[in-house]
PDB file of N, CA, C and O in Angstrom:
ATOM      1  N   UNK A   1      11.279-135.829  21.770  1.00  0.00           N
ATOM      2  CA  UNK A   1      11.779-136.858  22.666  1.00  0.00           C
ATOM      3  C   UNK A   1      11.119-138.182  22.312  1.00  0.00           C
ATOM      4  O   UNK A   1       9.921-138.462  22.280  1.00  0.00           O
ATOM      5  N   UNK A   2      12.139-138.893  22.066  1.00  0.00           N
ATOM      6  CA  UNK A   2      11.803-140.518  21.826  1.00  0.00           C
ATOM      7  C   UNK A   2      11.100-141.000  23.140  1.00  0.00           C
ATOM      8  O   UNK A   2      11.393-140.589  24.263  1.00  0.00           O
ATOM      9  N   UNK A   3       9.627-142.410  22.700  1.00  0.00           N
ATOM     10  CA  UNK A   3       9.378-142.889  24.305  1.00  0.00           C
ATOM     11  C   UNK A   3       9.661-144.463  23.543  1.00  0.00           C
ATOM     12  O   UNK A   3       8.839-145.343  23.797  1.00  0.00           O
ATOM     13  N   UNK A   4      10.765-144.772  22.665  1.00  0.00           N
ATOM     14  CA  UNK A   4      11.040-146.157  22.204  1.00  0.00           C
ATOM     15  C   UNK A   4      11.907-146.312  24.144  1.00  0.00           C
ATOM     16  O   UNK A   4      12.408-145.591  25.006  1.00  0.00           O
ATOM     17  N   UNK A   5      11.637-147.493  23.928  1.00  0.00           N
ATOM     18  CA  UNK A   5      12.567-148.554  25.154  1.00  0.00           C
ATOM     19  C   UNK A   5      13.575-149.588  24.582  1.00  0.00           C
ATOM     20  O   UNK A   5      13.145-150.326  23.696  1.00  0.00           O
ATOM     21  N   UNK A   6      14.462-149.687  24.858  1.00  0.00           N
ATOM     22  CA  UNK A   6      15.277-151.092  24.678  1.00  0.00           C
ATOM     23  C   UNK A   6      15.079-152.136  25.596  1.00  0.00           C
ATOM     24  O   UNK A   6      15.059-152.242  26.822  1.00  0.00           O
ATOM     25  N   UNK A   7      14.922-152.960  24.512  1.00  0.00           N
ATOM     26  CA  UNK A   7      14.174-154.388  25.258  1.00  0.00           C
ATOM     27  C   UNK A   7      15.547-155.413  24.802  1.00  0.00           C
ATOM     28  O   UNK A   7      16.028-155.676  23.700  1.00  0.00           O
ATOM     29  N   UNK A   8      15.927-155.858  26.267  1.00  0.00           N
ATOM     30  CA  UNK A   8      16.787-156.895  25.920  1.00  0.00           C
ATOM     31  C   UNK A   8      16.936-158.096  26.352  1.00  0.00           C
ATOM     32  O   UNK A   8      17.547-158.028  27.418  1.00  0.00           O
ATOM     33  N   UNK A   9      16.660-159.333  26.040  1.00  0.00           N
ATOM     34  CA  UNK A   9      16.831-160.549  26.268  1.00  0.00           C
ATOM     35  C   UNK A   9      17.446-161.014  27.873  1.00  0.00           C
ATOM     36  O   UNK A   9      17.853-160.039  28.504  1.00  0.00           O
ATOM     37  N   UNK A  10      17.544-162.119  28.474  1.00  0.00           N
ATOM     38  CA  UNK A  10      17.798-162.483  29.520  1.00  0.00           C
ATOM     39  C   UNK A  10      19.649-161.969  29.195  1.00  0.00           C
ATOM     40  O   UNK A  10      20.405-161.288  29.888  1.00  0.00           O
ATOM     41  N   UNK A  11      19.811-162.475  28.201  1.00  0.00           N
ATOM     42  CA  UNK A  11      21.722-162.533  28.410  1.00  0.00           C
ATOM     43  C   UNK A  11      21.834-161.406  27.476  1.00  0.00           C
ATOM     44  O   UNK A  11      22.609-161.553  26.530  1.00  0.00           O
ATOM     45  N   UNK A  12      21.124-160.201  27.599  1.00  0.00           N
ATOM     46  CA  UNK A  12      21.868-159.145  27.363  1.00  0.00           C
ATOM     47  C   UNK A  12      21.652-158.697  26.263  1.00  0.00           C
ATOM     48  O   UNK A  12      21.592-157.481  26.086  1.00  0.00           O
ATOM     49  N   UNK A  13      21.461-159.718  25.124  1.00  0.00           N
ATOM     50  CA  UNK A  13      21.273-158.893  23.787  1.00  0.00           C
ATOM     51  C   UNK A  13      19.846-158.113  23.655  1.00  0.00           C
ATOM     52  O   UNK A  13      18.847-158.581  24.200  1.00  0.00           O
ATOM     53  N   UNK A  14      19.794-156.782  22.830  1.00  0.00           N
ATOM     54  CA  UNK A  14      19.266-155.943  22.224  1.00  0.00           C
ATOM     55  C   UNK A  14      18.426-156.762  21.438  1.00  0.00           C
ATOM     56  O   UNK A  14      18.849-157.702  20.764  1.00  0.00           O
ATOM     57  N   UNK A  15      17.117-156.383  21.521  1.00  0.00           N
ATOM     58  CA  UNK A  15      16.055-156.422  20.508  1.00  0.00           C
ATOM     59  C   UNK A  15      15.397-155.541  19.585  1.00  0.00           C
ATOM     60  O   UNK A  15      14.791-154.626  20.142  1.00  0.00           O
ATOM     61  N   UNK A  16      15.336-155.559  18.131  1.00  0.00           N
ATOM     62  CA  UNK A  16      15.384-154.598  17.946  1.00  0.00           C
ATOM     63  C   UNK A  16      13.630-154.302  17.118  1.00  0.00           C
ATOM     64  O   UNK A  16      13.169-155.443  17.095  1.00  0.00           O
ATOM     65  N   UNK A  17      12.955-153.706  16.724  1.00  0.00           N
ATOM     66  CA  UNK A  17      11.180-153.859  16.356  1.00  0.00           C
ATOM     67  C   UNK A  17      11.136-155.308  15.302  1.00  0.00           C
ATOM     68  O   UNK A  17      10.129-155.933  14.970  1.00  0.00           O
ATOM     69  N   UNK A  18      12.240-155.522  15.009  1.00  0.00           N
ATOM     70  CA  UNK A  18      11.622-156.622  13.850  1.00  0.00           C
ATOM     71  C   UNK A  18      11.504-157.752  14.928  1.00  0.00           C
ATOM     72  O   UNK A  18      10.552-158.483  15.202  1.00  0.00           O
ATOM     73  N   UNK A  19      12.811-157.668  15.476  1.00  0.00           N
ATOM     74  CA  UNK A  19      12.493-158.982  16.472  1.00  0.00           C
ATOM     75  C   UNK A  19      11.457-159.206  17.377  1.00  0.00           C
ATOM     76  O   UNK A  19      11.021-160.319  17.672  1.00  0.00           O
ATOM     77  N   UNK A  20      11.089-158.201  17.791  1.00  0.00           N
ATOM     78  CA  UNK A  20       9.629-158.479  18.799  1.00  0.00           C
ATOM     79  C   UNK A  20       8.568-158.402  17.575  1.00  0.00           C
ATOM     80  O   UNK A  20       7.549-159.035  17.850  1.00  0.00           O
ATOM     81  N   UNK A  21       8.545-157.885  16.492  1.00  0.00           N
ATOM     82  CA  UNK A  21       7.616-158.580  15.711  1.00  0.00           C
ATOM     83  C   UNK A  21       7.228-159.846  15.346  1.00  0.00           C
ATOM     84  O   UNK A  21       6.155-160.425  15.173  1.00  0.00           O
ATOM     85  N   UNK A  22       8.760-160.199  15.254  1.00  0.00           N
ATOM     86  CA  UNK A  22       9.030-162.032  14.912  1.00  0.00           C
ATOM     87  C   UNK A  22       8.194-162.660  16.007  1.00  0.00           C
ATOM     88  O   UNK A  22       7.183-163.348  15.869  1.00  0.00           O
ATOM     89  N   UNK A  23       8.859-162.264  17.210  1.00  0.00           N
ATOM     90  CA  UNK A  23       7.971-163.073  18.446  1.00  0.00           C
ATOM     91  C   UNK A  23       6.552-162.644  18.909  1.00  0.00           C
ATOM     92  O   UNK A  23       5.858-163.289  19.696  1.00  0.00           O
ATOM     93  N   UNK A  24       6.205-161.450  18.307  1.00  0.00           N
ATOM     94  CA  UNK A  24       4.468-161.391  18.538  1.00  0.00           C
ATOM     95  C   UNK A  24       4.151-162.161  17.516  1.00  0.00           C
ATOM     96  O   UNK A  24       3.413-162.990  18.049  1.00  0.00           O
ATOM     97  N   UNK A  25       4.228-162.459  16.295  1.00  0.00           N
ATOM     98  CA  UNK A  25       3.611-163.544  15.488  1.00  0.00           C
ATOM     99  C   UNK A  25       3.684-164.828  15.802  1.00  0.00           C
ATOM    100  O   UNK A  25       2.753-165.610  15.996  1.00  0.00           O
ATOM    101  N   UNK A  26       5.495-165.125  15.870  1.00  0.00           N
ATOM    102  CA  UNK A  26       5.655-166.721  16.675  1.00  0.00           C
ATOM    103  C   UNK A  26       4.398-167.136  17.942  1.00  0.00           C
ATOM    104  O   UNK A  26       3.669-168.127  17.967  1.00  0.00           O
ATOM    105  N   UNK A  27       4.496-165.661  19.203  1.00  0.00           N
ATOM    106  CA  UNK A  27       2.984-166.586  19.727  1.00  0.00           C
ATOM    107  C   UNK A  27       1.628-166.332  19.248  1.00  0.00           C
ATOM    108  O   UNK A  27       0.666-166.854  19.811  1.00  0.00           O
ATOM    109  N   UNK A  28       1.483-165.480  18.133  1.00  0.00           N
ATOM    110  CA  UNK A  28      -0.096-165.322  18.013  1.00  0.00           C
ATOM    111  C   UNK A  28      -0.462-166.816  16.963  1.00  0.00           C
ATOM    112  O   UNK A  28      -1.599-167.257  16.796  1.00  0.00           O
ATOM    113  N   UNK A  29       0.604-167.308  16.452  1.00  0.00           N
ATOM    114  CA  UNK A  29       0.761-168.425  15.390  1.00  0.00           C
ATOM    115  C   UNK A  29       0.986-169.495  16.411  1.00  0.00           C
ATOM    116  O   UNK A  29       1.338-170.422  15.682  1.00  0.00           O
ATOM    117  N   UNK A  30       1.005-169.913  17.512  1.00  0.00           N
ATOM    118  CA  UNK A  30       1.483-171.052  18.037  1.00  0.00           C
ATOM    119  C   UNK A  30       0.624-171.646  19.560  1.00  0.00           C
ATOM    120  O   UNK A  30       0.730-171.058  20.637  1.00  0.00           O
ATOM    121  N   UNK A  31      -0.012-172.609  19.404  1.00  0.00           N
ATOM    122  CA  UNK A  31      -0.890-172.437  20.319  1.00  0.00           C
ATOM    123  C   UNK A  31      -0.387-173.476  22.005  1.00  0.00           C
ATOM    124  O   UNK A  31      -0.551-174.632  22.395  1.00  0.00           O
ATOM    125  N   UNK A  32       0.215-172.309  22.505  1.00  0.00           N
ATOM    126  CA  UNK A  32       0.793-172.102  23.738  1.00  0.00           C
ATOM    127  C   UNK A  32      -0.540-173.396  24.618  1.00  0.00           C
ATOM    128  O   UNK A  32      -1.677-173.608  24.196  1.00  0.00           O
ATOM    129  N   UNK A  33      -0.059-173.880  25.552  1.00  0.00           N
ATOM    130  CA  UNK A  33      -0.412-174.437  26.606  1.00  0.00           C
ATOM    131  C   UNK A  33      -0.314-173.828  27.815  1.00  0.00           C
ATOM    132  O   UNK A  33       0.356-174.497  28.602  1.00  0.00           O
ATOM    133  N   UNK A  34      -0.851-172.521  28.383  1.00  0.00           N
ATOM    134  CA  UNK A  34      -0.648-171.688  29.448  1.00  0.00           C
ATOM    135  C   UNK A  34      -0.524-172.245  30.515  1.00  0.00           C
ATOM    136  O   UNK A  34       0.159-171.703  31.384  1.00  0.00           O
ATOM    137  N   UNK A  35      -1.182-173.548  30.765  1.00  0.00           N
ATOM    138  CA  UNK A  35      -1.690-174.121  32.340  1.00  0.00           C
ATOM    139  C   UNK A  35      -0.128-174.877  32.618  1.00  0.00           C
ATOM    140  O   UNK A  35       0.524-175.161  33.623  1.00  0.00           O
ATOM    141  N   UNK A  36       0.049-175.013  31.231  1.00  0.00           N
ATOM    142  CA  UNK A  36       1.300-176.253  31.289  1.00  0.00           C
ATOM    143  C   UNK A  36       2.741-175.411  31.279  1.00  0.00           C
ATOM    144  O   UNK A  36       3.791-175.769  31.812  1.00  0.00           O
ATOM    145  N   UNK A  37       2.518-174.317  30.600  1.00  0.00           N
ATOM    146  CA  UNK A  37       3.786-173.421  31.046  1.00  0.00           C
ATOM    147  C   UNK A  37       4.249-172.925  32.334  1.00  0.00           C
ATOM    148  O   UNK A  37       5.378-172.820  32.813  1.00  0.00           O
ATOM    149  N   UNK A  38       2.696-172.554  32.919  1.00  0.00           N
ATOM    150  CA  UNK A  38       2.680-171.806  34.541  1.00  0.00           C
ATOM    151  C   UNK A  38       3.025-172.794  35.501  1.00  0.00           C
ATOM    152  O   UNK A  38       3.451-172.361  36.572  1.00  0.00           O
ATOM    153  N   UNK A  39       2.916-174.331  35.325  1.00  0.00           N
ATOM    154  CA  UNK A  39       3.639-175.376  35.896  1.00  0.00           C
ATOM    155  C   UNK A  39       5.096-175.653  35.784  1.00  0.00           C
ATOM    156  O   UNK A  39       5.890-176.220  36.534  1.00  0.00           O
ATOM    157  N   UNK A  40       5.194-175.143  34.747  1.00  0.00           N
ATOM    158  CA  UNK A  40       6.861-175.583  34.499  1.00  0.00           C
ATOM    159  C   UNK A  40       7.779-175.269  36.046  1.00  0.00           C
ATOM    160  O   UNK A  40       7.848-174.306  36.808  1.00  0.00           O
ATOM    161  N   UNK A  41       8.147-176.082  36.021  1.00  0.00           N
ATOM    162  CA  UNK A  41       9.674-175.634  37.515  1.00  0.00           C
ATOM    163  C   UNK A  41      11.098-175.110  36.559  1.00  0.00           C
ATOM    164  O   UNK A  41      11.621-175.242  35.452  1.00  0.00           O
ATOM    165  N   UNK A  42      11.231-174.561  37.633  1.00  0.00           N
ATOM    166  CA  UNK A  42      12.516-173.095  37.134  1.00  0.00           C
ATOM    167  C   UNK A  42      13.823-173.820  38.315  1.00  0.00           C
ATOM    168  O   UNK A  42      13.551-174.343  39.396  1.00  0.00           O
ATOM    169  N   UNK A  43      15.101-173.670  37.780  1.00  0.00           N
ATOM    170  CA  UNK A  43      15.897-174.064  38.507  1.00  0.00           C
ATOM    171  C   UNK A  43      16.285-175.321  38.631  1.00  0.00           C
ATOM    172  O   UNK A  43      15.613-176.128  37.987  1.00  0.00           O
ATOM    173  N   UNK A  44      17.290-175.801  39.350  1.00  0.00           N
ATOM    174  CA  UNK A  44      17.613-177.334  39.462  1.00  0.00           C
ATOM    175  C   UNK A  44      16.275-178.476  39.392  1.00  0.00           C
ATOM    176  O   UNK A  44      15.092-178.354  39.707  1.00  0.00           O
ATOM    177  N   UNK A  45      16.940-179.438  38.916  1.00  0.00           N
ATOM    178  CA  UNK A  45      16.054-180.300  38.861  1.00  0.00           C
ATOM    179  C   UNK A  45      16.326-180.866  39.836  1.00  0.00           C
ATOM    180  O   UNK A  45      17.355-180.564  40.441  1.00  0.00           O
ATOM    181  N   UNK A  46      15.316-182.060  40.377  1.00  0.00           N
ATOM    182  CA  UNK A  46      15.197-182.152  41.716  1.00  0.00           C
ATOM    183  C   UNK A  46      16.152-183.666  42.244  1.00  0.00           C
ATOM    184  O   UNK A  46      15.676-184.727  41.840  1.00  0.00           O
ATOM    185  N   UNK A  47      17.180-183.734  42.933  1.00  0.00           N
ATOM    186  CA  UNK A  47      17.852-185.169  42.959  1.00  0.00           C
ATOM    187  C   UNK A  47      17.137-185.817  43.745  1.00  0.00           C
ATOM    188  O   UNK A  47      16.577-185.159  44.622  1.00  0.00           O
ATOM    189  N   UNK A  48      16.879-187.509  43.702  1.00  0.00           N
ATOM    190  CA  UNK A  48      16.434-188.518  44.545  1.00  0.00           C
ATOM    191  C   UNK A  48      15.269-188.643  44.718  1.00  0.00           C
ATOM    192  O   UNK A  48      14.516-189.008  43.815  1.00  0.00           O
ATOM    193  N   UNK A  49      14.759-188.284  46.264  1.00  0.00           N
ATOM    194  CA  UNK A  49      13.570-188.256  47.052  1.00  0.00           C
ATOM    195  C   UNK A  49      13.181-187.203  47.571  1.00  0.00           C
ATOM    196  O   UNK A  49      12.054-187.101  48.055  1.00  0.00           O
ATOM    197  N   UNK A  50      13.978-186.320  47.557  1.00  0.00           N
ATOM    198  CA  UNK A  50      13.839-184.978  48.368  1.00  0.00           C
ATOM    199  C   UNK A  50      14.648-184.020  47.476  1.00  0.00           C
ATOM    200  O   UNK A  50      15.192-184.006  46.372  1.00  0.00           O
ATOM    201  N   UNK A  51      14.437-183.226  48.543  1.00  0.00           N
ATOM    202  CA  UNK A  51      15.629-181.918  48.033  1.00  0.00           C
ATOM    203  C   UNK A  51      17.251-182.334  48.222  1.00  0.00           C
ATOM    204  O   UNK A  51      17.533-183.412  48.745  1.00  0.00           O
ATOM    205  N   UNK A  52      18.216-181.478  47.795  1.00  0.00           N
ATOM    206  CA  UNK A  52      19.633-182.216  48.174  1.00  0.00           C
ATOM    207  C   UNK A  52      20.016-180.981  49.071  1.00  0.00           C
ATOM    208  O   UNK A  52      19.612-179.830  49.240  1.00  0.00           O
ATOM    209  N   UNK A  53      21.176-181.952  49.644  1.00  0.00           N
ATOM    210  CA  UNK A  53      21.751-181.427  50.997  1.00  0.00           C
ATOM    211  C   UNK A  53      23.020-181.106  50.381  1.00  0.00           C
ATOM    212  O   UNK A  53      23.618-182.065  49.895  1.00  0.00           O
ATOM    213  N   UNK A  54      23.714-179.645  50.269  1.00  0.00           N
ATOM    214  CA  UNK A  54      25.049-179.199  50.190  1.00  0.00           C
ATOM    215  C   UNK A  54      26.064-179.669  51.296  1.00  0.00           C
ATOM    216  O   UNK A  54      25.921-179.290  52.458  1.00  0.00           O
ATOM    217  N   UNK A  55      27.276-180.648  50.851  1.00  0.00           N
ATOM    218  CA  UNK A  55      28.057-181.139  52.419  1.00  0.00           C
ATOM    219  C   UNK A  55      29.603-181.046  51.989  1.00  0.00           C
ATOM    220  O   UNK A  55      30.294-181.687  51.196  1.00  0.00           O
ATOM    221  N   UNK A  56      29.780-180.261  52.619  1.00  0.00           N
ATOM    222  CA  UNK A  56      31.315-179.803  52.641  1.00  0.00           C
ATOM    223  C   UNK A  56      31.773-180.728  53.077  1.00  0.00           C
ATOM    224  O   UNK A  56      31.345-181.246  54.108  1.00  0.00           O
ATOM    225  N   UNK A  57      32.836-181.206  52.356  1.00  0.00           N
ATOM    226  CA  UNK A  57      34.091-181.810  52.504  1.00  0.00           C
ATOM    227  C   UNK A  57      35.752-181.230  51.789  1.00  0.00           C
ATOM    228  O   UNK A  57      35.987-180.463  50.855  1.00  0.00           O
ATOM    229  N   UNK A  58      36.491-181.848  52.536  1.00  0.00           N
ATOM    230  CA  UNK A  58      37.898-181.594  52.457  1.00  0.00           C
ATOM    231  C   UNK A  58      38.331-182.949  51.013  1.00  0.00           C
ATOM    232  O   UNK A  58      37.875-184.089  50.935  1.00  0.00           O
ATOM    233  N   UNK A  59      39.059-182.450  50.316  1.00  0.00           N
ATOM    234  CA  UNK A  59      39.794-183.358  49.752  1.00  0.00           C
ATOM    235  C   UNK A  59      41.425-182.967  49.096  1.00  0.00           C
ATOM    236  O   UNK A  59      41.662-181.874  48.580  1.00  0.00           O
ATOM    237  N   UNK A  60      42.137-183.730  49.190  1.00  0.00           N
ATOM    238  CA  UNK A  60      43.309-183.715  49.016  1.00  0.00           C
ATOM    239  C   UNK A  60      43.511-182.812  47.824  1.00  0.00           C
ATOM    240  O   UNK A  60      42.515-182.145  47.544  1.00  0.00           O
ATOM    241  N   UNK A  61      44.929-182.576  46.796  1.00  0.00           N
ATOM    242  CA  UNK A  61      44.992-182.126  46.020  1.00  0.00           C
ATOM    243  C   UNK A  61      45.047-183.433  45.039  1.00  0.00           C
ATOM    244  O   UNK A  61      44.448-183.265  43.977  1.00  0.00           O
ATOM    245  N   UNK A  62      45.556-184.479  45.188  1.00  0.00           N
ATOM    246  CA  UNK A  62      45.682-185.747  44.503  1.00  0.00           C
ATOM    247  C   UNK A  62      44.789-186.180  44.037  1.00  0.00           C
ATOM    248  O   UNK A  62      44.705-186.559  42.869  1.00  0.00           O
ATOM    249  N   UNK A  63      43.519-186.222  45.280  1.00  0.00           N
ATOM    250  CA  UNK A  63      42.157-186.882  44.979  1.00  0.00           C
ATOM    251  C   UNK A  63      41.338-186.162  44.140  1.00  0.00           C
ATOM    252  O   UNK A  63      40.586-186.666  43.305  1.00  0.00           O
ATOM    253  N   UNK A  64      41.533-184.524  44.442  1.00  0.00           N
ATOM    254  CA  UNK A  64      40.994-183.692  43.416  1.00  0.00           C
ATOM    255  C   UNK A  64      41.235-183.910  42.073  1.00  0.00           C
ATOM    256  O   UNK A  64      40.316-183.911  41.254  1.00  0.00           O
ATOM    257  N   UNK A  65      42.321-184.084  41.793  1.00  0.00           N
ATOM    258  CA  UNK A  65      43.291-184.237  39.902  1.00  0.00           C
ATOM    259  C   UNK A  65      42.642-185.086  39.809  1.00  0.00           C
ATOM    260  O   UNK A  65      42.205-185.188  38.662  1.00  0.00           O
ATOM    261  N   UNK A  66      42.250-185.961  40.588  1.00  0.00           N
ATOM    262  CA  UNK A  66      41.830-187.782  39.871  1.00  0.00           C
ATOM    263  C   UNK A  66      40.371-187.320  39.572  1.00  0.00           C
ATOM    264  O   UNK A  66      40.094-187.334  38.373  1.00  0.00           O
ATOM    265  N   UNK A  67      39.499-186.961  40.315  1.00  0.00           N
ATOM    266  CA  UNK A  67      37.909-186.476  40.181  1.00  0.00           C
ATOM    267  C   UNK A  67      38.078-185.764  38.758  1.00  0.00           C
ATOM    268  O   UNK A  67      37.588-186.129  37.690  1.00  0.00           O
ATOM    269  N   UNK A  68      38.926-184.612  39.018  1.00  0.00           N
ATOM    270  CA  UNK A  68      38.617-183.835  37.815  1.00  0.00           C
ATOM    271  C   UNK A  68      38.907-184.034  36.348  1.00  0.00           C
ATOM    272  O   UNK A  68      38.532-183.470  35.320  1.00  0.00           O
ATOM    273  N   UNK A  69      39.845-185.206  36.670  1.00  0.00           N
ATOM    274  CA  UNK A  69      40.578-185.757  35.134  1.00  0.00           C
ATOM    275  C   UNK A  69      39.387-186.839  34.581  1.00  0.00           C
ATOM    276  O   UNK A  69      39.087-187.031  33.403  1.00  0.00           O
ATOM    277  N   UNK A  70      38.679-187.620  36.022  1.00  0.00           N
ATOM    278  CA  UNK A  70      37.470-188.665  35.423  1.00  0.00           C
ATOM    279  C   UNK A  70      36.669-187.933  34.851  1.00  0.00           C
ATOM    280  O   UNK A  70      36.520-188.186  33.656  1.00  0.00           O
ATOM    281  N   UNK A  71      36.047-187.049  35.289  1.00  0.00           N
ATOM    282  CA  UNK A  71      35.181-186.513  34.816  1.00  0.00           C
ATOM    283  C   UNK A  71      35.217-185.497  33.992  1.00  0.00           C
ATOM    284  O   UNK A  71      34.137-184.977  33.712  1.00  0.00           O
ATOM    285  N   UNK A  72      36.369-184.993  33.440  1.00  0.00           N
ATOM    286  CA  UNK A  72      36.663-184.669  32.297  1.00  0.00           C
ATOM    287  C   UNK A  72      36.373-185.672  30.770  1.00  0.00           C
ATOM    288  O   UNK A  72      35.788-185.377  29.728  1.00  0.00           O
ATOM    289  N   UNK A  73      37.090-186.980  31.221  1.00  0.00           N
ATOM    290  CA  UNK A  73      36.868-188.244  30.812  1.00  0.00           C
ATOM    291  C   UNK A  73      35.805-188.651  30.490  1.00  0.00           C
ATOM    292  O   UNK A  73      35.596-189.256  29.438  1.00  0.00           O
ATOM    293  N   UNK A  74      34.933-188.377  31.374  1.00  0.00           N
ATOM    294  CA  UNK A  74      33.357-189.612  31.170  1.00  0.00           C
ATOM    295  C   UNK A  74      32.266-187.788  31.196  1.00  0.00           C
ATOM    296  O   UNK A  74      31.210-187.538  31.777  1.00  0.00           O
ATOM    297  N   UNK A  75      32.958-187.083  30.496  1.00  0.00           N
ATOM    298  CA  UNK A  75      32.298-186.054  29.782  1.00  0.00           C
ATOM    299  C   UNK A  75      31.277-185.044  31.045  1.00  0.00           C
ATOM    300  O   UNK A  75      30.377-184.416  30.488  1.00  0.00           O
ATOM    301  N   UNK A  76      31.338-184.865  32.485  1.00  0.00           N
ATOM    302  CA  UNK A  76      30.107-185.177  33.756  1.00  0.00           C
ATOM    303  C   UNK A  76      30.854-183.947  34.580  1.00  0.00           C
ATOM    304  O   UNK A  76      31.894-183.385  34.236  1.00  0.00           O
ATOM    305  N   UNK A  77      30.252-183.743  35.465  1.00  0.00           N
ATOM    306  CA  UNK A  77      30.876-182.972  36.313  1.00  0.00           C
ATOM    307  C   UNK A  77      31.990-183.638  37.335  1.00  0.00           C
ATOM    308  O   UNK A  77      32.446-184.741  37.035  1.00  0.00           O
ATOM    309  N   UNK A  78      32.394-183.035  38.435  1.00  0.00           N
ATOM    310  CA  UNK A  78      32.909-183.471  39.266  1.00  0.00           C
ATOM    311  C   UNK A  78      32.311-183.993  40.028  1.00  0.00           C
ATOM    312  O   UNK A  78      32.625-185.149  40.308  1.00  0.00           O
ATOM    313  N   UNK A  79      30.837-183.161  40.896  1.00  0.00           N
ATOM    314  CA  UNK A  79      29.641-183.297  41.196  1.00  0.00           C
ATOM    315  C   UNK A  79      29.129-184.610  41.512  1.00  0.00           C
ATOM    316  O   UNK A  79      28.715-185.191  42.516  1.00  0.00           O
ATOM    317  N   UNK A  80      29.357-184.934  39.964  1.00  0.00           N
ATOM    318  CA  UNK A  80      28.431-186.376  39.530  1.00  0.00           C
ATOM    319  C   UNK A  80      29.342-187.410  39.910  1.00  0.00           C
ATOM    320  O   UNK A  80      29.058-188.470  40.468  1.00  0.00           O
ATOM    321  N   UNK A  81      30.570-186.955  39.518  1.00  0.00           N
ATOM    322  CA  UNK A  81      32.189-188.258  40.175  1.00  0.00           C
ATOM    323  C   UNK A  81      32.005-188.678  41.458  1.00  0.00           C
ATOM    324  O   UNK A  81      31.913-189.847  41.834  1.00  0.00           O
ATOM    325  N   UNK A  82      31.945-187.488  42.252  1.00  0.00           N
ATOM    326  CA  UNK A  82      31.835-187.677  43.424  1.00  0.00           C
ATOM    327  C   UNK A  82      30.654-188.851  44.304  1.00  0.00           C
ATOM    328  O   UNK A  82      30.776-189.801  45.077  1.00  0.00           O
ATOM    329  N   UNK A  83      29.370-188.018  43.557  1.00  0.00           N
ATOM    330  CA  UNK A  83      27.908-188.665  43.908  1.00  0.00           C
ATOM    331  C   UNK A  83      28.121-190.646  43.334  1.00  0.00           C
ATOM    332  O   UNK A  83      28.114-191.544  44.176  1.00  0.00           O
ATOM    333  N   UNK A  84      28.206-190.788  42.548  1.00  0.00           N
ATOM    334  CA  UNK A  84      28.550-192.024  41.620  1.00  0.00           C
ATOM    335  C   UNK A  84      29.478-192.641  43.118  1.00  0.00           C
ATOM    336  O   UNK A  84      28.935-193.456  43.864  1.00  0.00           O
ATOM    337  N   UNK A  85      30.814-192.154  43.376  1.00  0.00           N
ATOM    338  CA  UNK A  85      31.559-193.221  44.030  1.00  0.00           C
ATOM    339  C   UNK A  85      30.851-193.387  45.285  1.00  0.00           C
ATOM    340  O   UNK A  85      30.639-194.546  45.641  1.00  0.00           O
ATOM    341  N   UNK A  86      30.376-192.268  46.148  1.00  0.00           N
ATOM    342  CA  UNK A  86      29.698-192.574  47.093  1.00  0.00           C
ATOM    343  C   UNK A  86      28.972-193.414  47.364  1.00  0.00           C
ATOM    344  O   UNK A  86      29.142-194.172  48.319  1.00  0.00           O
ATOM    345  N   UNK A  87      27.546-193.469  46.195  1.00  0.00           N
ATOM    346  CA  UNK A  87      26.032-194.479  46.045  1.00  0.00           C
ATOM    347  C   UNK A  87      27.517-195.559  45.692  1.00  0.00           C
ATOM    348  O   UNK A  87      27.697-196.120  46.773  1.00  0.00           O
ATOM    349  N   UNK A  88      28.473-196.010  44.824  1.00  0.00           N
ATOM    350  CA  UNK A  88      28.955-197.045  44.800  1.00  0.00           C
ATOM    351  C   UNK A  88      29.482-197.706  45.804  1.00  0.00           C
ATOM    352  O   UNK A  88      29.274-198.911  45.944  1.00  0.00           O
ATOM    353  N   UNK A  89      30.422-196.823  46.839  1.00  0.00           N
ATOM    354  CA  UNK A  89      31.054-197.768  48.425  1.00  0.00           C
ATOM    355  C   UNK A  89      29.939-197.929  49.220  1.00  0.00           C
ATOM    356  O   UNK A  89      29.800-198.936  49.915  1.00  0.00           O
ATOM    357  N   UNK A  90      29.003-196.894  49.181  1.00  0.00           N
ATOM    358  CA  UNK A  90      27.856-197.447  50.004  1.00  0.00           C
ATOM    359  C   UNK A  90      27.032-198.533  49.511  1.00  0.00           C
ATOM    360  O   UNK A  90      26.454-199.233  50.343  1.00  0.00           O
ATOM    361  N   UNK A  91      26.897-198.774  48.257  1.00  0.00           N
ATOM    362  CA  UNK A  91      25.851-199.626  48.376  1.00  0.00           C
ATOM    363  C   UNK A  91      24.734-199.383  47.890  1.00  0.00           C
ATOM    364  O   UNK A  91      23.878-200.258  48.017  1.00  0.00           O
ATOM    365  N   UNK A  92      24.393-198.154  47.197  1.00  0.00           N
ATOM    366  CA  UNK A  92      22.754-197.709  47.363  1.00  0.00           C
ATOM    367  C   UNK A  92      22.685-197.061  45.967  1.00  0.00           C
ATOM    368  O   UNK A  92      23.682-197.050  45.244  1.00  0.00           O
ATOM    369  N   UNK A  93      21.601-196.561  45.616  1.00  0.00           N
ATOM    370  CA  UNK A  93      21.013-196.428  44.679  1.00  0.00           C
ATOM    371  C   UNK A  93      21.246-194.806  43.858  1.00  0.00           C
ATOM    372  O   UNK A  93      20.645-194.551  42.815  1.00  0.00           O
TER     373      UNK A  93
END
């Protein structure tokens, strides 16, 4: 009876002994910053001043095509279309 394990990556792929060889050398060869890794933040990056607030709204089907065609356009999310016109009629930053 085999006690090998399959070790596989976040998205699924198979590793196979050469590859975790590759990466036990990559870190025994590379001199890691531990304090500065264990700081790293995981997840969204942070908008503004605070945390962001999720706010449901309604929008047409019209107004939708137009969001989604700009920002198809200017390469961005919808997200960002949205956020952009807002800080723009308001005024703010």
């Amino acid at each position: 009876m085999s006690d090998k394990k399959t070790r596989r990556t976040a998205s699924g792929r198979s590793l196979s002994d050469d590859d975790l060889e590759r990466l036990a050398v990559e870190v025994e060869e590379t001199a890691y910053d531990v304090e500065e890794l264990k700081t790293r933040r995981r997840g969204r990056p942070p908008m503004g001043s605070g945390p962001a607030d999720v706010v449901p709204v309604r929008i047409d089907p019209e107004l939708k095509a137009a969001i989604e065609a700009r920002a198809e356009a200017d390469h961005t999310s919808t997200s960002e279309i949205i956020r952009e016109a807002i800080r723009r009629f308001l005024e703010v930053a």
